[in-house]
C-alpha positions as CSV (number, residue, x, y, z in Angstrom):
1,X,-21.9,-54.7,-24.5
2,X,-22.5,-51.5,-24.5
3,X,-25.0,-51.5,-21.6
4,X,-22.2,-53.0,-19.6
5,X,-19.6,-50.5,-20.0
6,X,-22.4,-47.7,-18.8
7,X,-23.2,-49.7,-16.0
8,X,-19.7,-49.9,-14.5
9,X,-18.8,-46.6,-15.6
10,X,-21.4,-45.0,-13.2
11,X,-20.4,-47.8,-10.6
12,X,-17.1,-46.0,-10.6
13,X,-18.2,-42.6,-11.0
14,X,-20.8,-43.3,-7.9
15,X,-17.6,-45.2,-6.0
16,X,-15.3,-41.5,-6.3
17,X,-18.2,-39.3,-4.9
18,X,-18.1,-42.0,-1.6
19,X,-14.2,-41.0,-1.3
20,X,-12.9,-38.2,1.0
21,X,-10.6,-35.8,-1.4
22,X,-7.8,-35.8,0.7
23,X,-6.8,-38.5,3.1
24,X,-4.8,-36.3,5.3
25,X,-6.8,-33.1,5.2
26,X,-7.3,-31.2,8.9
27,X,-9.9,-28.8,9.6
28,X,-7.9,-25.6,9.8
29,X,-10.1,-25.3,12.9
30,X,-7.9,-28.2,14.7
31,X,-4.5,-26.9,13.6
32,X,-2.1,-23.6,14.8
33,X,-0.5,-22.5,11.6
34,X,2.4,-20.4,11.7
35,X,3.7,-17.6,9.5
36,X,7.0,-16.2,11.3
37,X,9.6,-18.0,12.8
38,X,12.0,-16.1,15.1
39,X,15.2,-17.2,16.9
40,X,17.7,-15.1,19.3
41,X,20.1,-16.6,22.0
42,X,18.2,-18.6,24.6
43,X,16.9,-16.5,27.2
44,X,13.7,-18.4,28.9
45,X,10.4,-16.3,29.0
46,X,9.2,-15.3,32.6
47,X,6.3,-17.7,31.8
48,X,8.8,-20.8,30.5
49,X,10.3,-20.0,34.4
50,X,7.4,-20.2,36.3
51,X,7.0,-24.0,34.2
52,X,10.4,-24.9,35.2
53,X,9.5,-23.8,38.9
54,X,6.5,-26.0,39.1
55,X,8.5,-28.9,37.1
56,X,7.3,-28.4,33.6
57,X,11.1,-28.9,31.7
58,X,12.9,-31.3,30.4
59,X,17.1,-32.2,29.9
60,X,18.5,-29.3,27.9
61,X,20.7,-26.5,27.4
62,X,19.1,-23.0,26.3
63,X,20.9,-22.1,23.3
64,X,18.4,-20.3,21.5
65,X,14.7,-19.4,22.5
66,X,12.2,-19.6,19.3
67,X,9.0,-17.6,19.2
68,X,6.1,-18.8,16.4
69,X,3.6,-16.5,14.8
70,X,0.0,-18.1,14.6
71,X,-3.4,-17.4,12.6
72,X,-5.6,-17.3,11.2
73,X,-7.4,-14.6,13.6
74,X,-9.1,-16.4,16.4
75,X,-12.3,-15.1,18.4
76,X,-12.2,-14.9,21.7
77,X,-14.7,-13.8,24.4
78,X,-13.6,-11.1,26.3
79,X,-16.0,-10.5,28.4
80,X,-17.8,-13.9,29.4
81,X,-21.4,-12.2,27.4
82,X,-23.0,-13.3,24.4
83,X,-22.3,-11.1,21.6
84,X,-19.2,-9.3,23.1
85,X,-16.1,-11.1,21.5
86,X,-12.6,-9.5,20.4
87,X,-10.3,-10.3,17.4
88,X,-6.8,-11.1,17.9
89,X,-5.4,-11.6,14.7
90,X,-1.8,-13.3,15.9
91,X,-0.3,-14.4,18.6
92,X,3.5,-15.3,19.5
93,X,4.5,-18.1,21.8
94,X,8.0,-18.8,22.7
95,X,10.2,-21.6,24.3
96,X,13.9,-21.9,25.1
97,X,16.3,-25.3,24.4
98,X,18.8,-26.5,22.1
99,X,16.9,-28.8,19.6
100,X,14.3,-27.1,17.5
101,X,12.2,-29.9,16.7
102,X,12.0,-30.5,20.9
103,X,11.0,-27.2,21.2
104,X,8.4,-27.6,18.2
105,X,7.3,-30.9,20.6
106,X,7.3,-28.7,23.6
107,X,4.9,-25.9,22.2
108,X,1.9,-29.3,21.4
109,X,2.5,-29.8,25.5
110,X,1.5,-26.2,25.8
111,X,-1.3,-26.1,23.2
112,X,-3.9,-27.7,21.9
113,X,-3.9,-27.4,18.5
114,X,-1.1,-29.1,16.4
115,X,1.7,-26.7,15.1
116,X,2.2,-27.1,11.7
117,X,4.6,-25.2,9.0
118,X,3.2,-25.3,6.0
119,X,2.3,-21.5,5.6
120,X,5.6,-20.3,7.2
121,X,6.7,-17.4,6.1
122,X,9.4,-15.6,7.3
123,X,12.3,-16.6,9.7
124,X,13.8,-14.1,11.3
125,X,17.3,-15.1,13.0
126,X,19.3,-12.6,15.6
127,X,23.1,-11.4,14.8
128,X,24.3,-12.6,18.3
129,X,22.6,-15.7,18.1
130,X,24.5,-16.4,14.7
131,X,27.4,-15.4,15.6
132,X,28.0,-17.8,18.3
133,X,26.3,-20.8,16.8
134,X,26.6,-21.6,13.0
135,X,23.5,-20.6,10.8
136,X,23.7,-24.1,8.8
137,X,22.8,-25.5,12.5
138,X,20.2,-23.3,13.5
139,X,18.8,-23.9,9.8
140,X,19.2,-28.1,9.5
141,X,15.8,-28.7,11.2
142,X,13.5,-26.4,8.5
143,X,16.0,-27.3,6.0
144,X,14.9,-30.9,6.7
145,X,11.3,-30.6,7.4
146,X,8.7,-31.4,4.4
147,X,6.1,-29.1,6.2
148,X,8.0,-26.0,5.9
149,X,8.5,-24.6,1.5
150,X,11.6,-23.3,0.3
151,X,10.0,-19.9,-1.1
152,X,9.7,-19.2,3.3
153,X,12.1,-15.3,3.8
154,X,15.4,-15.5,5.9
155,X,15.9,-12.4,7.8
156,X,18.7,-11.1,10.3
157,X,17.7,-8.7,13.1
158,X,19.5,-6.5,15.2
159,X,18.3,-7.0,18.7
160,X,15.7,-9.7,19.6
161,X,14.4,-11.0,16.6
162,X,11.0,-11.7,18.5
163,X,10.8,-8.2,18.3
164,X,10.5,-7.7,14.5
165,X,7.2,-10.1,15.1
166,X,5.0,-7.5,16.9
167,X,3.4,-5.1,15.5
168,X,1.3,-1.2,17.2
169,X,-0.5,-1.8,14.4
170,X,-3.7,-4.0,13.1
171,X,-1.1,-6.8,10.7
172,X,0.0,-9.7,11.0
173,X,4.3,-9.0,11.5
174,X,5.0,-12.2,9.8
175,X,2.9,-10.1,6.3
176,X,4.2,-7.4,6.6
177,X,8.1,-8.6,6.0
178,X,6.9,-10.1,3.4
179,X,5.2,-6.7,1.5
180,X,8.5,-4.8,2.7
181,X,10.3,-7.5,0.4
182,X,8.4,-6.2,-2.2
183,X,9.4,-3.0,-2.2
184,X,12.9,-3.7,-3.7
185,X,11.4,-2.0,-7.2
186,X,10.8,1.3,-5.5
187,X,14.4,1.4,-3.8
188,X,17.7,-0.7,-4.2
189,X,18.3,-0.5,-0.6
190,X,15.9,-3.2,-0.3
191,X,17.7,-6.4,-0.7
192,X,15.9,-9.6,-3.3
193,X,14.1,-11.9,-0.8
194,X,16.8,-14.7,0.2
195,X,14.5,-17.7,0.0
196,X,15.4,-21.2,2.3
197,X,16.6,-22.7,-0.9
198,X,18.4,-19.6,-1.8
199,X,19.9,-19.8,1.5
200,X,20.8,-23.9,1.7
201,X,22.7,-23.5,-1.8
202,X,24.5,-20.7,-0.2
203,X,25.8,-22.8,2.7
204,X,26.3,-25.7,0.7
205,X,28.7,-23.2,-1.4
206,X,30.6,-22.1,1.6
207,X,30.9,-18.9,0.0
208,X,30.3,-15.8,2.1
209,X,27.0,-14.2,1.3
210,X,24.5,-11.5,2.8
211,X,20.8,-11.6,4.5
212,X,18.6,-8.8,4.9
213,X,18.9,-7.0,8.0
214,X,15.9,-5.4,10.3
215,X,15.2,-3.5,12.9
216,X,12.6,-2.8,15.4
217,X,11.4,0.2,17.7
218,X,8.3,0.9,18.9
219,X,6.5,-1.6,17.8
220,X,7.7,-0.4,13.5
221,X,10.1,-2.6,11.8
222,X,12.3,-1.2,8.9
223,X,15.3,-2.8,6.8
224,X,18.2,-1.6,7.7
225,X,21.1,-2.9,5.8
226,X,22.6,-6.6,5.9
227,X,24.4,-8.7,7.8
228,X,27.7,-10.9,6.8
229,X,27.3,-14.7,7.5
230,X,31.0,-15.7,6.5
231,X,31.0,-18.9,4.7
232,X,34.4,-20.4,5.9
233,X,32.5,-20.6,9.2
234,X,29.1,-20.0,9.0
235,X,29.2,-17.4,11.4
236,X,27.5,-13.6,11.3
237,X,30.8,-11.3,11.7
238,X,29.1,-7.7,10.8
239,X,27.1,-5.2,9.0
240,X,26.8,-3.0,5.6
241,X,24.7,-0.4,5.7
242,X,21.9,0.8,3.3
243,X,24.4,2.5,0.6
244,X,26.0,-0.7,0.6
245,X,23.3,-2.8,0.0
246,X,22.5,-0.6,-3.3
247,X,26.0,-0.6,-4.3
248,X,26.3,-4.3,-4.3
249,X,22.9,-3.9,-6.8
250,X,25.2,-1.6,-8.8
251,X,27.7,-3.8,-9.1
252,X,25.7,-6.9,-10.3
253,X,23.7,-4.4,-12.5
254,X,20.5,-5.9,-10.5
255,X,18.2,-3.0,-9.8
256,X,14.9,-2.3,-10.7
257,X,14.2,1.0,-9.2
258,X,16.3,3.4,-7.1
259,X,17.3,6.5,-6.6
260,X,20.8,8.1,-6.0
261,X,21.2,11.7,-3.8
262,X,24.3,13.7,-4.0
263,X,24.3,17.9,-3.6
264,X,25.2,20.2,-6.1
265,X,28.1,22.7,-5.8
266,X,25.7,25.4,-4.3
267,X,25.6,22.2,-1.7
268,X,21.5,21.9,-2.3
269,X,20.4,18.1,-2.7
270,X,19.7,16.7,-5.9
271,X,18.6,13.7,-6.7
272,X,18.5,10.8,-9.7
273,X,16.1,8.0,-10.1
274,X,17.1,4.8,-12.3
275,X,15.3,4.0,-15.1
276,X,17.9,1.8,-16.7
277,X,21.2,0.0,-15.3
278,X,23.7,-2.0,-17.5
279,X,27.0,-3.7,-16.0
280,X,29.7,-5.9,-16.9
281,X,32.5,-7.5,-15.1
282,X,35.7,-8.2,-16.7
283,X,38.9,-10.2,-15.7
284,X,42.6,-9.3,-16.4
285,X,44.7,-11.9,-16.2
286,X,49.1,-11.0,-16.3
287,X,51.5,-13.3,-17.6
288,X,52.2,-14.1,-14.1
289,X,48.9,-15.2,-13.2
290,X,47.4,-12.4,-11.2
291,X,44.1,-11.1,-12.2
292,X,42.0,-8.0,-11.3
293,X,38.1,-7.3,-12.2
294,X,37.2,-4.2,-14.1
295,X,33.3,-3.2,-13.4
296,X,31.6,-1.1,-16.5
297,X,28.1,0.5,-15.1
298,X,26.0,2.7,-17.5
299,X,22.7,4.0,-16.4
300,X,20.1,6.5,-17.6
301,X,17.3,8.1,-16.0
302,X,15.8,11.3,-14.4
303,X,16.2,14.4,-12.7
304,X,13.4,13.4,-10.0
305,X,14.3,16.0,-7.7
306,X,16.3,19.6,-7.7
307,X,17.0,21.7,-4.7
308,X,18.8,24.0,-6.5
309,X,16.3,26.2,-7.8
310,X,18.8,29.3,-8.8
311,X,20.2,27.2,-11.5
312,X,19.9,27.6,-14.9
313,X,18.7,23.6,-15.0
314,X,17.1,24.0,-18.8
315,X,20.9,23.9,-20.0
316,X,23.0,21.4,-21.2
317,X,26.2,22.1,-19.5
318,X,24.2,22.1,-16.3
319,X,22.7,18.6,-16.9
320,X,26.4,17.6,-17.8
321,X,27.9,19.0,-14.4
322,X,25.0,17.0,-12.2
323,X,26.1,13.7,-14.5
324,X,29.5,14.4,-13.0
325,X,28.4,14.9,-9.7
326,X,26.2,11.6,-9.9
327,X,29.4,9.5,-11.1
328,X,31.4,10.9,-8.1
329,X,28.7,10.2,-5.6
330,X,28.4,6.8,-7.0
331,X,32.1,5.9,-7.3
332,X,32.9,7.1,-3.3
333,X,29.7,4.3,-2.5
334,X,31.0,1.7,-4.4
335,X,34.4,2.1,-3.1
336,X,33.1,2.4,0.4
337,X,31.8,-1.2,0.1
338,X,34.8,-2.4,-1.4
339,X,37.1,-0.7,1.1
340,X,34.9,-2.8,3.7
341,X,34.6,-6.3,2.0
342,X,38.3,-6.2,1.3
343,X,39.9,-4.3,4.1
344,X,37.4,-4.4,7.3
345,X,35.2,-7.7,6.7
346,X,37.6,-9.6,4.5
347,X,34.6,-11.5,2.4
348,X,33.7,-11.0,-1.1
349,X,29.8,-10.6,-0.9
350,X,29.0,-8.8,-4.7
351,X,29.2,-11.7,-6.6
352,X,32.8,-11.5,-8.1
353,X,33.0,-15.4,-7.0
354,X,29.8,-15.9,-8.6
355,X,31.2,-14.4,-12.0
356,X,34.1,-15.6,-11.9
357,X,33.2,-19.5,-11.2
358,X,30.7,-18.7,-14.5
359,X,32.9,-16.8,-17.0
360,X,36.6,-18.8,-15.8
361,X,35.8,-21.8,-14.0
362,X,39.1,-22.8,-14.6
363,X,40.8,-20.1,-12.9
364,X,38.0,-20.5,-9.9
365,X,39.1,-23.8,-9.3
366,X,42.5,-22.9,-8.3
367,X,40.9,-20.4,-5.5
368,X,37.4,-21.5,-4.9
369,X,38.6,-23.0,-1.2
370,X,40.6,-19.6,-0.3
371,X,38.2,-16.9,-2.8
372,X,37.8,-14.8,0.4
373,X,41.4,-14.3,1.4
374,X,42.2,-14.4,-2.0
375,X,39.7,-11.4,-3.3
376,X,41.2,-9.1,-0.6
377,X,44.2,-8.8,-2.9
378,X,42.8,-8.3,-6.6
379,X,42.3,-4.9,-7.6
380,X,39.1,-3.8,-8.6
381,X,38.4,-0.9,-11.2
382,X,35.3,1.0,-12.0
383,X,34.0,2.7,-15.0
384,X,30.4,4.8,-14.9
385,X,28.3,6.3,-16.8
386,X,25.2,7.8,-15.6
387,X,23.2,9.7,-18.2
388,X,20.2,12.5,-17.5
389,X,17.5,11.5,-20.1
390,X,14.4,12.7,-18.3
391,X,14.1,15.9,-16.3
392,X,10.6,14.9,-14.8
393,X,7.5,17.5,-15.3
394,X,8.9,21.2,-14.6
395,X,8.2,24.8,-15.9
396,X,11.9,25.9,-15.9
């Protein structure tokens, strides 16, 4: 009996060697894998012309022109002789339609590799183009697409967004947006990576919301801000700037490293990095039913930087003063962004909805379908604390 059981145990081990380990495996040799996805208002490439010319199109209307990002690096002889081969280690390839699956279709005409999704990373989507069509229909295709994960970036670009996906330098573009991401704990101006599932529970919220914003020049890329997608219609509708971006961090208390430059009253810079940064939103509600939000922020850190070398910066009072100085700096920025979500924009992009549909779901259900319109009339109220507990290394 025993014999037995040892006999078909190694007919089934000897069986699993025999079997492939995956069934649908590709040699990455066969396949173009793509990192970066960008998208801009369809304006056909010189070379997508010449195709047209010679009858290489197809029934359409060019609504948006997407470029792809492929690797791995490739080697490719550049001079016909043995030995003599360059690297490329990208290359972008673009087509113009108004379906992005065709157009997907369209680049396995054009090459001869299949395309495939799997290792996207970043999409990178222009203002214009989102302003005149709505970003839940330039997303349903990727949104629907089992090739393509949810952790993939969402970017919005001023300018061509194929831009933001070349590079003067030796990286792959697609990377590097990716590392920049990163960078959020050195610098608050850097927005948290909106993800393809952060972005479809957005949409599906209808609630107005912010994307990372970059530009291009030169062949550099830097973040520059974010852009408004409203959520009434899914349209882009304008821009905060970088001291926006940090004071919507403020507000939800969600920073992890920043700093904060005002100038002193001999008008010499000085500057304050985060350590620490605490906030709480509370609602006041009246007898007849109006409320307003009150926003506590406390924060310590340091002293990083002093351009005010004349003053006595060893005493207290003078410590005090730049706490002061911080808090007014701070206040002007945060009212700045609220001036502009309420007043010029009309949205409500720091996450009072958010709160609110949390802490008095009740109350949000009344206004959920109007919060935008609605926010532009609450009063908002800011208390801040920003406390000096390090003064860095100095000989003062």
């Amino acid at each position: 009996m025993f014999r037995q059981r040892v006999i078909h145990l190694l007919i089934i081990f000897m069986i699993l060697l025999t079997q492939p380990g995956c069934w649908s495996s590709k040699e990455i040799e066969d396949l173009s894998v793509i990192t970066g996805l960008a998208l801009e208002k369809g304006e056909p490439k010189t070379l997508e012309r010449e195709f047209e010319e010679r009858g290489g199109s197809y029934p359409k209307h060019n609504k948006l022109t997407a470029t792809v990002q492929i690797v791995p690096e490739r080697t490719i002889g550049s001079s016909g002789k043995e030995g003599e081969k360059t690297k490329t280690h990208f290359y972008n390839i673009s087509e113009t339609g108004d379906s992005l699956f065709e157009i997907f279709r369209q680049f396995s005409i054009r090459k001869n590799r299949q395309i495939i999704g799997h290792h996207l990373k970043v999409i990178v989507i222009s203002e214009d183009l989102v302003q005149k069509e709505k970003i839940r229909q330039l997303m349903d295709f990727v949104l629907r697409d089992n090739d393509i994960r949810p952790s993939c970036l969402i970017f919005l670009s001023q300018g061509r967004a194929s831009d933001t996906l070349m590079t003067a330098e030796e990286e792959i573009p697609s990377f590097r947006l990716v590392e920049m991401v990163r960078n959020n704990f050195r610098t608050s101006k850097v927005m948290k990576g909106i993800t393809l599932s952060n972005l479809d529970a957005l949409m599906y919220s209808e609630q107005s919301f912010v994307l990372q914003n970059v530009i291009e020049a030169q062949g550099e890329v830097k973040f520059s801000g974010a852009g408004i997608i409203k959520g009434e219609t899914g349209h882009w509708i304008g821009n905060l700037d970088q001291n926006d971006v940090e004071s919507i961090a403020w507000i939800k208390g969600d920073i992890r490293g920043g700093s904060l430059k005002a100038y002193s009253q001999s008008n010499d810079s000085v500057t304050y990095e985060m350590k620490s940064v605490k906030s709480k939103i509370t609602l006041k509600e009246t007898d007849d039913k109006k409320i307003s939000f009150h926003v506590a922020i406390e924060s310590t850190g340091r002293l990083i930087e002093n351009w005010d070398v004349d003053a006595h910066s060893s005493e207290v009072d003078y410590f005090e003063e730049l706490e002061k100085i911080f808090e007014e700096k701070l206040t002007q920025q945060i009212n700045a962004l609220i001036n502009k979500m309420q007043s010029t924009y009309k949205v409500d992009v720091a996450g009072f909805g958010d709160w609110l549909s949390v802490e008095r779901p009740h109350v949000w259900k009344q206004i959920k379908d109007h919060w935008d319109e609605e926010f532009t009339r609450i009063p908002v109220t800011f208390d801040l604390k920003l406390k000096i507990t390090d003064f860095g290394t100095t000989s003062d």
